[in-house]
N, C-alpha and C positions, 0 to 999 in steps of 0.2 A: 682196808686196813684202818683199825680203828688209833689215834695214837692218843695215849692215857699222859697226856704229862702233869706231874703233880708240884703245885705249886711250893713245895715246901721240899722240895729238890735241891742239895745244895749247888747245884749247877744255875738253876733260875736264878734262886738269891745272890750266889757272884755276879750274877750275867747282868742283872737290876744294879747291884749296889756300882759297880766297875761301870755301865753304862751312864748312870746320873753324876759319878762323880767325874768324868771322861765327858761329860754334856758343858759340866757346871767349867772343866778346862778353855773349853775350847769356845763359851761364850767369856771366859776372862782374856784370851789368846785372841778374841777378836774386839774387846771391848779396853785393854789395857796396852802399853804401849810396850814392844820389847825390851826387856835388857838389854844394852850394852854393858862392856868392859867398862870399869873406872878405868879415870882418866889418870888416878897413882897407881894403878896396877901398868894400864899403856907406859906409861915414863920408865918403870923399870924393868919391862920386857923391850926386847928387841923386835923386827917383824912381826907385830901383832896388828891384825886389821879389828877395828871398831865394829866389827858389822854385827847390826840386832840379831840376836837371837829370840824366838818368840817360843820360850820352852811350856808355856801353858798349850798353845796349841798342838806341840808336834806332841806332848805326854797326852792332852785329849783324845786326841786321834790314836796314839796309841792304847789306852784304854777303852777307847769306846770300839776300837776293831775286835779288840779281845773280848769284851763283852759280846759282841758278835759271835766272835769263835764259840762262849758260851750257849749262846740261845741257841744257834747252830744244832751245835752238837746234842743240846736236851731236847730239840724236834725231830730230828732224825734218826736218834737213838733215844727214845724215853723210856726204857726198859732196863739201861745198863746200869747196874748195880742196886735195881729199885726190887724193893721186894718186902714183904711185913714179916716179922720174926715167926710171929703165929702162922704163918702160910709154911714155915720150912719145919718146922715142930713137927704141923698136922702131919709130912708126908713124911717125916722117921717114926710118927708113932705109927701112924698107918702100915710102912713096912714090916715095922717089929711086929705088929701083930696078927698081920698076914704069916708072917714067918715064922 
């Protein structure tokens, strides 16, 4: 089974642009220090814990999985919804004129 995928699939191009910027996260998520809470937001809440959050990497990893899902899905299906306009013409002119 031969599999044709074309790179100018809008599946690819999410799958690239969502992967690089999901890369570019998750070396800022290991290279930058997390958030915490301010220290005037802590004072006028109650039971809040300080603890980092490191939202660059957990959004990385979420978009770089989904970039996944993308490449995924255009190699294992590279067929679904591809097709040239001029390929569906030819086969209604062709019927019409059988008929």
């Amino acid at each position: 089974m031969k599999r044709k995928i074309h790179i100018y699939d809008i599946r690819v191009i999410c799958g690239l642009v969502l992967g690089i910027i999901g890369l570019f996260l998750i070396i800022c998520g290991l290279v930058i220090e997390p958030a915490t809470v301010p220290d005037y937001v802590a004072n006028n809440l109650e039971d809040i814990n300080n603890t980092p959050i490191n939202a660059n990497m957990y959004s990385g990893v979420a978009l770089f999985v989904t970039a996944l899902v993308f490449l995924a899905w255009t190699w294992f299906n590279p067929s679904a919804g591809m097709g040239h306009p001029d390929e569906e013409n030819k086969r209604t002119r062709d019927e019409v004129h059988k008929g």
